[in-house]
N, C-alpha and C positions, 0 to 999 in steps of 0.2 A: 866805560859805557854802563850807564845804569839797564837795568832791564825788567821785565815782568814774564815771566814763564806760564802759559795756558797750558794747562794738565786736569781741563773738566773730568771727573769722576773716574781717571784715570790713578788719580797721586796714592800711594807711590806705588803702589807695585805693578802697575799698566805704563809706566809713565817714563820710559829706560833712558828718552834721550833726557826729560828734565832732569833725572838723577845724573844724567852724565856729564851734564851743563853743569850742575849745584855742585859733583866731588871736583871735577876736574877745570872746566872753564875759567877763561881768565876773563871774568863779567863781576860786576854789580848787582846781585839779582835782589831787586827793591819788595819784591812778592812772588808768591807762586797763584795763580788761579785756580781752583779748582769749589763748585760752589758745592759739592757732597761735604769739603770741610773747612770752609769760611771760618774764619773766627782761630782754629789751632794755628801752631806753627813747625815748620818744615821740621825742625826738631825733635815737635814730638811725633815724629814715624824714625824720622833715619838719623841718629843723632852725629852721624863723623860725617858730614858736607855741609858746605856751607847753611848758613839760617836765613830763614825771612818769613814774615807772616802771611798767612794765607786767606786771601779775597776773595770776595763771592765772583768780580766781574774788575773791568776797566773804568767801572765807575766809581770803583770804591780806592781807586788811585787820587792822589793830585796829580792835577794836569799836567803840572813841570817833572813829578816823580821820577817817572823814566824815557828815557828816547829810544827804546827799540822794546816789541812785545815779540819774544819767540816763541813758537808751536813746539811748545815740549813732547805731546804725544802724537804718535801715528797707529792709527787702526789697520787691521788689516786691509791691505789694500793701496791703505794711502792715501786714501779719501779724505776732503774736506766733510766736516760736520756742519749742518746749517744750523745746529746752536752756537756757535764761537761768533756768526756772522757781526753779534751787535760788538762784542767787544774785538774785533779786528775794527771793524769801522770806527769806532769812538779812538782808536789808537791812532789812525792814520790822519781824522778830524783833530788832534793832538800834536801832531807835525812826528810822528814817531815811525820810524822803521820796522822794518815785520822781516823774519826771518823766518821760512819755513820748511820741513826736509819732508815734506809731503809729494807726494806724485802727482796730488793735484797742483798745479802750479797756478797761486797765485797774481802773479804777472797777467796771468792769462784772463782771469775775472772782470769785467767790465769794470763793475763798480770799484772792486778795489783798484786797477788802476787810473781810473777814472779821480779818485781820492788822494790816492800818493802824488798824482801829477798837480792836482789842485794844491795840496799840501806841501808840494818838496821831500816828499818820503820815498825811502827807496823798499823795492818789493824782489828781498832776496830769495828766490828758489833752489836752495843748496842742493837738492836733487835733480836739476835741471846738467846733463852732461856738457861739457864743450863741443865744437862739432867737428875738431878735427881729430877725430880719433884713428885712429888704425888697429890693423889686426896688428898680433903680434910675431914679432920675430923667431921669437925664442932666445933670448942674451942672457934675459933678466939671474943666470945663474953666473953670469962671466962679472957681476960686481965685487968690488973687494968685500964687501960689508957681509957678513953671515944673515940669513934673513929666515925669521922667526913666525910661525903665523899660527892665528887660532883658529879652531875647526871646531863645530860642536855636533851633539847631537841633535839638536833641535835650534830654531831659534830661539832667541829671549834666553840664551842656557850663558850670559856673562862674558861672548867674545868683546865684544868693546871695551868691557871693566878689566876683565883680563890684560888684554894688549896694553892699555892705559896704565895699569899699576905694574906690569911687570916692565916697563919702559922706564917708566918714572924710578921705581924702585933700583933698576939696573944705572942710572944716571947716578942717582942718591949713593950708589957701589961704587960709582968712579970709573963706570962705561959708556964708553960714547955711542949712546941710544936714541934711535928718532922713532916716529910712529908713521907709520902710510897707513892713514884713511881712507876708507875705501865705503863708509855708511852716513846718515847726515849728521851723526851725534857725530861721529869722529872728526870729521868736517867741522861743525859747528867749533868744536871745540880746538881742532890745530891749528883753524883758519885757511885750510886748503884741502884738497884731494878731487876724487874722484868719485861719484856715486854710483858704484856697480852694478846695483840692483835694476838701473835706469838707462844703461849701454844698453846699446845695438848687442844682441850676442855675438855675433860677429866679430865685435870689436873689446870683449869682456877682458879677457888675455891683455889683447895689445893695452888696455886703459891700466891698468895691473902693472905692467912693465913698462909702462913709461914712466910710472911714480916709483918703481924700482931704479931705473936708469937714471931719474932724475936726484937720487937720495943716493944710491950706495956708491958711491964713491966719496962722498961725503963723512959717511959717519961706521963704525965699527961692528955696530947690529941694527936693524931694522925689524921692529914690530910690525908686523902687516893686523891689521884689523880684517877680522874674519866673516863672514855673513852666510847663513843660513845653514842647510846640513844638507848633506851628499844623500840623504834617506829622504828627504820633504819631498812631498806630495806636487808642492809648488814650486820653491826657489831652488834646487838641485841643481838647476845650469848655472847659476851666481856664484855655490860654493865651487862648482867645478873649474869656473872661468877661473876667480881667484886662486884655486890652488894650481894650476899649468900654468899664470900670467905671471905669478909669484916666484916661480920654480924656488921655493922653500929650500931652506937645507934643515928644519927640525920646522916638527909640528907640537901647537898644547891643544889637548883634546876637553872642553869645557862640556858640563854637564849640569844639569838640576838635580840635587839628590831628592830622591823618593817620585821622581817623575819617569812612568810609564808609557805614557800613549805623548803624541806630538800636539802639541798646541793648537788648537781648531781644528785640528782634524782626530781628533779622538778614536775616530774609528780605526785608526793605523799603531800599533802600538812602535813601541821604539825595541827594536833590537839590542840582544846582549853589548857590552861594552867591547868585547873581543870582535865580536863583528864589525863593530867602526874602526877599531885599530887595524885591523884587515883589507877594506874597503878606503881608507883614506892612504895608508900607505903603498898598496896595491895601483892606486888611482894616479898617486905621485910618482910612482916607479920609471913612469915612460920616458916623464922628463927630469926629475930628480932623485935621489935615494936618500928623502928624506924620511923619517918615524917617529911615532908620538912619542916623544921625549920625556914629556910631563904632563899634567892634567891639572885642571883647574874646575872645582864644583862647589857652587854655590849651596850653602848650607842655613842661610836664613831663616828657613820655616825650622830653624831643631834647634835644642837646647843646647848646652856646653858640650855636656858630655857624650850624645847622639851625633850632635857637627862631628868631633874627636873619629868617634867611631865610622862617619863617614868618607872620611876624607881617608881613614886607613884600611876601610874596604875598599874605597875607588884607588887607592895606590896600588893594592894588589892585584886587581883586577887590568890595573894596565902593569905593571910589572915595571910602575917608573913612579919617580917623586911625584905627588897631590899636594895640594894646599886649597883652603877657601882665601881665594889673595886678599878678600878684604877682610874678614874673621883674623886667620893666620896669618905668621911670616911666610917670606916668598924665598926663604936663601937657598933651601932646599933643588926647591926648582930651580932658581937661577942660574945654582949652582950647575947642573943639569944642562940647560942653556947654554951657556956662555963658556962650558969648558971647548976646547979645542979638540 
């Protein structure tokens, strides 16, 4: 499947699902859009995910280019932008599929499906749930598989990249590791799950444990993909759903180094690291005795030897292996992980 990634004036560092698409996806990605940097290429910002040149629009494609244009970024919210309008329409005027993990759902837009239906294109809304969901039981701890999940301080703090690389990486070990998505980048990219963010709460847990029920019996550990933080302002029932729907048996606590306050909401700062390792193990306790095992912090904005010094104050700070999983190796932690 060839593709084209929209990431207007997001690229890269607004832009979490296109980067999640570009390291990990099993896609074609023929260009990224974004027209703040028309002309570079995806390399020159992130150089270890795949490459492709960056366009101003879907005009600056050939028309044969690609068959599917996906929505790399999501705003708070979730909201469509009425600047993308022209280049989703010239994609679907294209005969090309659109895949989006926005809250807005597509589907639902006159015109665009008014287009896809004239065209033959399909109008996937990854964030659209299934409708038979249920609460949960409480099982999801009776599977054979150990299950693993990431919890952060904030969002945008790496849970996705996390679960992804320490999967993959534990596969690469010679373990039998799968991922449960649970967000649309995770989705997008395993080709299944569940969009949590976008349950009924009601039903947050039970959608949780059926993709638990449905996997661990199957395979030897299970990454659970993590979403939001137990301290937000806003999505706090999502992380809670995931961690009681999960019943975890180890937690990785992801972090942004040198970030203080919570993302759009500035006016809330972020509590000590000791107080999430409290409140998230505290929180798990009713229905598992899981604990932050390990941590994962993203150390991007710092030099060699600042990362260094980051990742070995956040170690001590939780009193358990750190790593930056893309920066560093992960053995440490794995190790951690996956012991018995």
């Amino acid at each position: 499947m060839a593709i084209a990634i929209l990431s207007h004036e997001k690229f890269p560092h607004r832009a979490k699902t296109a980067l999640g698409v570009l390291r990990y996806g099993d896609y074609d990605v023929a260009a990224v859009l974004d027209r703040d940097n028309a002309g570079e290429r995806v390399a020159d910002f992130v150089p270890d995910v795949q490459d492709a040149p960056i366009v101003e629009g879907t005009d600056d494609l050939e028309a044969d280019e690609i068959d599917t244009l996906l929505i790399g970024i999501s705003p708070i919210g979730g909201e469509f932008d009425e600047s993308w309008r022209e280049d989703v329409e010239t994609a679907l005027e294209r005969g090309c599929d659109i895949v989006s993990g926005l809250h807005y759902f597509l589907a639902e837009d006159e015109e665009f499906a008014r287009l896809a239906e004239e065209h033959g294109c399909e109008l996937r809304d990854v964030r659209k749930p299934p409708e038979d969901l249920t609460v949960s039981e409480g099982v999801a701890g009776e599977v054979d598989a150990d299950v693993i999940l990431t919890v952060g301080t904030d969002c945008s703090t790496g849970k996705m990249t996390t679960t992804m690389e320490l999967a993959r990486n534990a596969r690469d070990a010679g373990y039998d590791a799968a991922v449960i998505p649970t967000g649309q980048t995770g989705i997008m990219i395993e080709g299944w799950g569940n969009p949590i963010d976008r349950v009924v709460s009601d039903f947050t847990a039970g959608a949780v444990e059926e993709m638990i029920l449905e996997k661990g019996n199957e395979h030897d550990y299970l990454f659970v993909e993590g979403q939001g933080s137990i301290v937000h302002p806003a999505y706090s029932a999502v992380t809670c759903g995931i961690l009681h729907g999960a019943m975890p048996d180890k937690l990785v606590l992801c972090h942004n180094a040198g970030q203080e306050t919570i993302h759009g909401y500035e006016s809330f700062e972020l509590p000590p690291i000791s107080t999430y390792v409290d409140l998230y193990e505290r929180l798990s306790a009713p229905v598992s005795d899981a604990e932050i095992a390990a941590g994962a912090i993203n150390t991007s904005d710092l030099e060699d030897d600042a990362a260094e010094d980051a990742v070995a104050e956040y170690a001590d700070e939780l009193d358990a292996p750190a790593t930056d999983v893309i920066r560093f190796d992960t053995d440490a932690v794995l190790e951690a992980l996956l012991e018995d």
